[in-house]
N, C-alpha and C positions, 0 to 999 in steps of 0.2 A: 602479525600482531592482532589479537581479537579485540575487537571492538568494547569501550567501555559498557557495562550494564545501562539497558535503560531501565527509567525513573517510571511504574507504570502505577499510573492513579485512576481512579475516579475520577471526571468530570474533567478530564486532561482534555486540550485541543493540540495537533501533532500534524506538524508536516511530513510526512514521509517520503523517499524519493528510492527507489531502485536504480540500476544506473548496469548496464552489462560489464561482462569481465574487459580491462582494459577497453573501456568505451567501444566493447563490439555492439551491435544492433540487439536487439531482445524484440522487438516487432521486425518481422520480415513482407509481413501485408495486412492484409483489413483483417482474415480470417484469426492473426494472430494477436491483433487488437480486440475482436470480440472476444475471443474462448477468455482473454485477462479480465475483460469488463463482466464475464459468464460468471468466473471466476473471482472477482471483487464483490458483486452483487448477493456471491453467497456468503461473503465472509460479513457483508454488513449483514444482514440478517443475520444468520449467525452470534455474532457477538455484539448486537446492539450496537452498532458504528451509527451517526450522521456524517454522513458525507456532504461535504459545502464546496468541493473545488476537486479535479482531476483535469492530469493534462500527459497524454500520451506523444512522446518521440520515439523517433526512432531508436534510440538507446537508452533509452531511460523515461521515466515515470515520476511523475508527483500525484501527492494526493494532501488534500486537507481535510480532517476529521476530527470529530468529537469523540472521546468514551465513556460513555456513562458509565461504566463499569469496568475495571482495570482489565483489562483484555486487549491491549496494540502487541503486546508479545507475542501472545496465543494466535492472534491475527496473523500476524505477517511473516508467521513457519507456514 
């Protein structure tokens, strides 16, 4: 079942979280914790994110963010 549409605003603040298929691991080591941070780092530039909180596990990801500009869709393809 596909997930409901998100709400995407202006001035929105969003918790976002990734999470692997059946809670398999998505970081295997550091190198794969950096290329994601290499990887997040372009997307806030990119589309104007403030980032105020990230928290890397082993299977899964949080992030807290602002968007000044309706762009958490465009982001997180």
């Amino acid at each position: 079942m596909a997930r409901a549409l998100r709400l995407d605003f202006a001035g929105a603040t969003w918790h976002l979280h990734n999470r692997g298929n059946n809670r398999q691991d998505i970081f295997l080591c550091d190198r794969d914790r950096l290329q994601f941070l290499d990887f997040l780092a372009e997307t806030i530039r990119r589309y104007k994110w403030v980032l105020h909180e990230y928290e890397l596990m082993t299977n899964h990801d949080h992030l807290v963010i602002d968007t000044p500009e309706p762009t958490v869709s465009r982001g997180m393809q």
